[in-house]
C-alpha positions in Angstrom: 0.0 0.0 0.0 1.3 3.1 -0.5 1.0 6.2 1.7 0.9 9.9 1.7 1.7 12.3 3.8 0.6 15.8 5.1 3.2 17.6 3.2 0.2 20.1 1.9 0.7 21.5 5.5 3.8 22.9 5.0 5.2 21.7 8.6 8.5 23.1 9.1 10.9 22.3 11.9 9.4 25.0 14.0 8.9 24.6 17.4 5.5 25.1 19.4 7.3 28.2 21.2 7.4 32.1 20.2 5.6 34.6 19.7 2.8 33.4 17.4 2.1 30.3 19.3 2.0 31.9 22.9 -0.3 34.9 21.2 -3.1 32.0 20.1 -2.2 30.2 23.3 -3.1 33.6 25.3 -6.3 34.9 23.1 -8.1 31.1 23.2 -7.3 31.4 26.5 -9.1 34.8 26.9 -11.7 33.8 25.0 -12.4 30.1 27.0 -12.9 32.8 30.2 -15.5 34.7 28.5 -17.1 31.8 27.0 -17.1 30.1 31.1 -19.2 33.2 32.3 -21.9 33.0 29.3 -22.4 29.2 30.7 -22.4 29.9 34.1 -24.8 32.2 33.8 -27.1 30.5 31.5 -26.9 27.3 33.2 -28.5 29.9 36.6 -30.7 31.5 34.2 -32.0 27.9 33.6 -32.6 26.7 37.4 -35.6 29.2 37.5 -38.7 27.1 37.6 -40.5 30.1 36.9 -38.5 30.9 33.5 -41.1 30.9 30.5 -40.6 27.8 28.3 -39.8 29.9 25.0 -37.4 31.8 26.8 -35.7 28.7 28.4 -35.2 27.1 25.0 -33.2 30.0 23.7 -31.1 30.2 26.8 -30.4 26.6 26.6 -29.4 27.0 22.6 -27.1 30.1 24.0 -25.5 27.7 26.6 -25.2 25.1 23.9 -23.1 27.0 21.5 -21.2 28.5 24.5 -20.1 24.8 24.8 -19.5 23.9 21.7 -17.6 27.2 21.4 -15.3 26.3 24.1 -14.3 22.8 22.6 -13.9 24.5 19.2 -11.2 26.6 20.8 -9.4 24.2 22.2 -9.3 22.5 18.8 -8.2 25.6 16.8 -5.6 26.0 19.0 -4.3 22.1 18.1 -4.5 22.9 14.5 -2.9 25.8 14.9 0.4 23.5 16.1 0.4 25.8 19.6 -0.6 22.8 21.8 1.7 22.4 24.4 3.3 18.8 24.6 5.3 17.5 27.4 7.0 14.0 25.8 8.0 11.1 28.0 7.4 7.5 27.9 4.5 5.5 27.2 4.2 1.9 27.0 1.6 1.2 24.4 0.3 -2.4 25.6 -0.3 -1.3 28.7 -1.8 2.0 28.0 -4.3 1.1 25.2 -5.9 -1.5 27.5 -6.2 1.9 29.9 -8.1 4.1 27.6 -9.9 1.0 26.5 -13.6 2.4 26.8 -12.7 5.7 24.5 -11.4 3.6 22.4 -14.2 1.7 21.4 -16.4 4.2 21.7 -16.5 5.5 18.1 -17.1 1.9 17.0 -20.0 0.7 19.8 -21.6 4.0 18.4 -21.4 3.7 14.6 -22.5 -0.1 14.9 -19.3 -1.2 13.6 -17.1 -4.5 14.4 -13.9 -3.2 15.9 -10.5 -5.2 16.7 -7.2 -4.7 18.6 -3.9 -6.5 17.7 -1.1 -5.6 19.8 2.6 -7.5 19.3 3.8 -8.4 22.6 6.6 -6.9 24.3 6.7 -3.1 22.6 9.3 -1.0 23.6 8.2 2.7 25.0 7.4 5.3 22.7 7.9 9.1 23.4 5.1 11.2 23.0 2.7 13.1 25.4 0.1 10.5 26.5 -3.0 13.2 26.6 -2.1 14.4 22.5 -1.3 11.0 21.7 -4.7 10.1 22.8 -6.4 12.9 20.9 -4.4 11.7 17.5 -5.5 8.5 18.1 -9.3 9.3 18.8 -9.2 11.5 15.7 -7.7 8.3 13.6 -10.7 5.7 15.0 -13.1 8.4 14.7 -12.7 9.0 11.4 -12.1 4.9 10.4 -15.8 4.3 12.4 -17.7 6.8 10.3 -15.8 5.3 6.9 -16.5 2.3 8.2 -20.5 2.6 9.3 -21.1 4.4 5.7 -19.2 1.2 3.9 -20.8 -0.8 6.1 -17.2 -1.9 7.5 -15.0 -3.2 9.8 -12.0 -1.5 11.5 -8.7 -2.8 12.9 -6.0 -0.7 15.0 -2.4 -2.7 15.3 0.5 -2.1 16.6 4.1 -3.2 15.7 7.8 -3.2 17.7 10.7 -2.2 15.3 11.4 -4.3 12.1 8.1 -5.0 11.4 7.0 -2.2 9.2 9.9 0.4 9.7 13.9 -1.1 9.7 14.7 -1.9 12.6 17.6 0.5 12.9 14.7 3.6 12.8 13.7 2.7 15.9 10.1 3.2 15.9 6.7 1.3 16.9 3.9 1.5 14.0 0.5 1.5 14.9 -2.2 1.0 11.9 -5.8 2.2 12.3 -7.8 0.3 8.9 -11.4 0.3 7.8 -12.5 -1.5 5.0 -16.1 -0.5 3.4 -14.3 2.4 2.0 -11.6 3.5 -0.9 -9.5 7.2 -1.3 -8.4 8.1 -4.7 -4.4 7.8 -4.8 -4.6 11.7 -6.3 -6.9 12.5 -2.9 -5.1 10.9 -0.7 -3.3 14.0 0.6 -5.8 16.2 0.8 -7.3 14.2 3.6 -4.7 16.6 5.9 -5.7 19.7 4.6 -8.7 21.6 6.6 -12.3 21.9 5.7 -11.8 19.6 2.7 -13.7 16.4 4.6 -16.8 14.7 2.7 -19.0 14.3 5.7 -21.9 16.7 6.7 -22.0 20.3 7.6 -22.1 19.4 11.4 -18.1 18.4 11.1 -15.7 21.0 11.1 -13.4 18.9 8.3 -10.3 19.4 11.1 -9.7 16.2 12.6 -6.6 14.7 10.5 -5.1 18.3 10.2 -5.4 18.7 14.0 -3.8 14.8 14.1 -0.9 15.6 11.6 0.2 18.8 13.1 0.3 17.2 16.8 1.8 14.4 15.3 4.7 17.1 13.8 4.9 18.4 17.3 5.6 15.2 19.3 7.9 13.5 16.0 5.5 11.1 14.6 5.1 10.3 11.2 1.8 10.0 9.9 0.7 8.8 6.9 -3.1 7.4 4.8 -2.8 4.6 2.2 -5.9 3.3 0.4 -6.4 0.3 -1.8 -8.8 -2.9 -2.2 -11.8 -1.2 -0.3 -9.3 -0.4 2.8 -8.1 2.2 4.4 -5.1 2.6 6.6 -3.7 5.9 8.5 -0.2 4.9 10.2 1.7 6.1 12.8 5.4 5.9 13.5 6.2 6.4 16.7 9.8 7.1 18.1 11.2 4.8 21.1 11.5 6.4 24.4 
């Protein structure tokens, strides 16, 4: 299979320090403060048994968006490679097992048969555990909805050095597949690239660019291949 890769983004070696990033950093910041009062004071608003019913319905709406607002920010700020990361080990048998239940989430929603294969004994990895789990959600996210509309399947695996990657790079692979779906080889890379997703208007079309540039930020390689109704979006990971 081959694979492409989010070149499209132009990530540079850049880190997620300076000026720019601590300026996004501080105004989503700012803007997560005022957002906190709108819901705090909607969400009184709405403990008054006495508040007319028309009226509660648009405060509710108001304290809705405030919400989603809030986690949008936090998102922008991802895609904007300002996340902060703080790297150190993680063992990747025994912390998938850990986040087992938001792992299969996606897949118990969608309806769709999901599978883990780990190989045993996996060296550590170095990434941060909290934005390594938000690249991988954004990876079986994405495979449960290919899969549900293809009426799929999806698989994640992971690998120790030598088994994808030479040995001497010194990386663990892990593979996240859903058949019931095919990309065009000339689309592949624009999978990366914001606001270019197929689905509906409710999605944002930021998920794989928000996985690729915290992927840049913590070293890992990312890549999409696609071929005989499949799907594949690989990670390489670098040892601890």
């Amino acid at each position: 299979m081959q694979f492409a890769f989010p070149t499209n983004l132009n990530l540079g070696v850049e880190s997620s320090e300076g000026y720019h990033p601590e300026l996004l950093r501080g105004l989503t910041h700012k803007l997560n403060n005022l957002l906190a009062v709108i819901q705090g004071f909607s969400s009184l608003v709405l403990m008054n048994d006495d508040l007319d019913a028309g009226v509660a319905e648009n405060v509710q709406h108001i304290r809705e968006a405030s919400v989603n607002v809030t986690s949008l920010s936090e998102r922008i700020r991802s895609a904007g490679g300002c996340a902060k990361i703080s790297l150190q080990p993680l063992n990747v048998g025994d912390y998938l097992p850990a986040i087992e239940n938001s792992i299969n989430e996606p897949f118990i929603k969608a309806g769709v048969p999901f599978a883990i294969e780990v190989q045993p004994g996996l060296p550590p990895i170095l990434v941060d555990p909290t934005k390594f789990k938000d690249v991988l959600m954004e990876l079986l996210k994405n495979a449960a909805e290919a899969a549900q509309k293809g009426n799929g399947q999806a698989l994640l695996r992971a690998y120790g050095p030598g088994y994808i990657t030479p040995a001497e790079q010194q990386r663990v692979d892990i593979l996240v597949s859903n058949t019931g779906s095919e990309i065009p080889a000339d689309k592949l890379q624009e999978n990366f690239r914001p606001f270019t997703g197929s689905k509906n208007s409710n999605h944002l079309g930021l998920g794989l660019t928000i996985a690729a540039m915290l992927c840049h930020q913590m070293g890992i390689q990312i890549g999409v291949g696609s071929e005989n109704n499949t799907t594949t979006l690989w990670l390489s990971c670098p040892l601890a």
